[in-house]
C-alpha positions, 0 to 999 in steps of 0.5 A: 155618855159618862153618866149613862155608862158608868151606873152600868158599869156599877151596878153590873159590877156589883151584881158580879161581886155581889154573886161572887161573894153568896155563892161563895158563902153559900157553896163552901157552907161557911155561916153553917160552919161558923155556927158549928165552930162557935156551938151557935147553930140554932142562930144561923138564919140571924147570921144569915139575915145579919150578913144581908141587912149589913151588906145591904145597908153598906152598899146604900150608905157607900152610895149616898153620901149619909153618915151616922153619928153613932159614938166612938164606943159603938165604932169601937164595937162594931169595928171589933165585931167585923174584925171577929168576923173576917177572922173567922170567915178566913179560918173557915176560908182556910179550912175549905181551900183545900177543896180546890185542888182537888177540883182541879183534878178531877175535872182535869182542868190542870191545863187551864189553870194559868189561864183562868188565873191569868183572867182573873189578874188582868180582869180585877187590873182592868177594873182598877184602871176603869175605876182611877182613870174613868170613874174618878 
């Protein structure tokens, strides 16, 4: 049963986290303003298809158990380079969070607010307890 349930489990996991993460990308224009904050617009679709081939290739490597070779200098690199992305990822996060409470009210949705936070606590909790206490 465990080796039926818990392929389930992480594949429906990261089909969720997986939306989560494009529609964020996606809705709040981030790789275009990224672009824009560099002056690096006409590379947006090789940001974009970058962005797919690493997450993709991430997510393969993290479930077979291949590793590469590549050199300490090219850790350093590529660490660097993720490092500068995340760090531009949070300022144009940052910048574009200023939307939500304007979301809020004008949907009216004041009230709901602690619930949705609430689920969203106890979701992300139950899923870290599914994963220490079943998974591994």
């Amino acid at each position: 049963m465990k080796y039926i349930i818990v392929p389930i489990i992480g594949f429906s996991n990261g089909i969720i986290v997986g939306s989560g993460i494009v529609a964020l990308i996606t809705l709040l224009d981030i790789i275009p303003r990224l672009a824009q904050l560099t002056k690096t617009y006409k590379n947006t679709t090789s940001y974009e298809n970058s962005i797919i081939l690493g997450a993709t290739l991430a997510s393969l490597f993290s479930l077979i158990d291949i590793g590469i070779d590549i050199g300490a200098l090219s850790v350093i690199i590529i660490g660097f380079s993720m490092g500068l992305f995340i760090g531009l990822l949070a300022s144009a996060l940052a910048e574009v969070m200023n939307v939500i409470p304007v979301i809020i009210r004008r949907f009216s949705i004041e009230s709901y607010v602690v619930y949705i936070v609430t689920a969203l606590i106890l979701g992300k909790t139950l899923g870290s307890f599914i994963d220490w206490i079943i998974i591994k």
